[in-house]
Every structure is written in structure tokens, then in C-alpha cells.
C-alpha positions in Angstrom: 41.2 139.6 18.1 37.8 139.9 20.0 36.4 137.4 22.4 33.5 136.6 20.2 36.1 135.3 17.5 38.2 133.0 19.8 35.3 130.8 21.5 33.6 128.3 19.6 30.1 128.3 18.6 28.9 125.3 20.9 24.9 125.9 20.7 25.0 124.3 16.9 26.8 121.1 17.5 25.3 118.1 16.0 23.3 115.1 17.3 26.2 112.2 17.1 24.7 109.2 15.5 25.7 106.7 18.2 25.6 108.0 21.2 23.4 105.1 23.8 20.3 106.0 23.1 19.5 103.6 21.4 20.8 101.0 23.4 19.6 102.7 26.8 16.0 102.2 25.5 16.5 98.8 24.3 18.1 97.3 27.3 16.1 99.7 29.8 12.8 97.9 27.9 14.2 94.7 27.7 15.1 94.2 31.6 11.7 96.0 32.6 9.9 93.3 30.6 11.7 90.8 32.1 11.5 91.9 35.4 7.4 92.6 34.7 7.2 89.0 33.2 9.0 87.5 36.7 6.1 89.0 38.9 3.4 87.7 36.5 4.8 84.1 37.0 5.7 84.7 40.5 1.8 86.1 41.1 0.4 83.5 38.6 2.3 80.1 39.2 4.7 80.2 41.4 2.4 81.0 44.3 2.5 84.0 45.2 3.7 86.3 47.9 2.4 87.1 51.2 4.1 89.8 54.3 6.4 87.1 55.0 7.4 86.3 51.4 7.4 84.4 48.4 5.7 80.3 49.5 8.0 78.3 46.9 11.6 78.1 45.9 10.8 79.3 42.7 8.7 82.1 43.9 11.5 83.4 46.2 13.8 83.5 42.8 11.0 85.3 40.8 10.8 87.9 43.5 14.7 88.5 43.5 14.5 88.8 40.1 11.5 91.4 39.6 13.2 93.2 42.7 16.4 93.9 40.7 14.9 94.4 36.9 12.5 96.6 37.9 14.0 99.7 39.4 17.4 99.1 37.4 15.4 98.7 34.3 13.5 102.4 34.7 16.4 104.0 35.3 17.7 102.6 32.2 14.6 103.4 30.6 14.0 107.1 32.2 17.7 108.3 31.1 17.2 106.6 27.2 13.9 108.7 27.2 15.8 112.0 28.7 18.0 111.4 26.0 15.9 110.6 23.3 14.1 113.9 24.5 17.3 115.8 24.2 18.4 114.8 20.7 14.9 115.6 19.3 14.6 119.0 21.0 18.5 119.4 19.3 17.8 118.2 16.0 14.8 120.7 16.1 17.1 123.5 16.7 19.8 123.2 14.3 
């Protein structure tokens, strides 16, 4: 039997219909929001920052929590859009 006969044709496999994109965008969106919405209030009423920091207790918990949504968030949000790009440039081919 020939070698083109016993490997599988992998270029044509199809798009699963669950496979995190879906969720990758929506979570990715969702924690970028809330970590944009955290340095609106923090800039807007809970006093701001300056070099030294945030000037209220609730400021300083603002800017923890726009420190950590934002760069987990786009990553989240790059990789759903990577992916989404992916299964569209797939479901174009086949």
C-alpha cells in the first residue's frame, strides 16, 4: 500500500462547534471591562493616583483591581480573537 493511502487527510478537518472561543471572548471582554470600569472609578471618585499611589483605601483596591483585569483580560481577549481568526480562515477553506 502507498504512503499517500495510509496518512490521513488532516488539512480538511472541521471547525468543532465548541471549542473556547466563544467563552475566551466573552470572559476576555468581560474582565477587560471590568478592569477598564475600576480605573474610571478609581480616576473619577476614588481620588485618584499619584507616583506614590492610589490617596484612599478604596482607590488602592481599584488600582489592584485594574492592575490584574487588564493584562489578564487581553490575553484572554488576544487568544479568543486568534482563535476566532483561525476558525474563519478554516471554515473558508473547507
Amino acid at each position: 500500500m502507498p504512503a499517500a493511502h495510509r496518512t490521513p487527510d488532516t488539512t480538511r478537518r472541521p471547525v468543532p462547534v465548541n471549542d473556547g472561543t466563544r467563552q475566551l471572548l466573552q470572559w476576555g471582554s468581560s474582565i477587560v471591562g471590568s478592569g477598564l470600569l475600576a480605573a474610571v472609578l478609581l480616576e473619577a471618585f476614588l481620588g485618584g493616583f499619584s507616583p506614590t499611589g492610589a490617596s484612599t483605601n478604596g482607590g488602592w483596591f481599584a488600582l489592584i483591581v485594574a492592575l490584574m483585569c487588564l493584562p489578564f483580560g487581553g490575553l484572554l481577549l488576544i487568544l479568543g480573537v486568534a482563535k476566532w481568526l483561525r476558525n474563519r480562515s478554516l471554515q473558508r477553506r473547507g
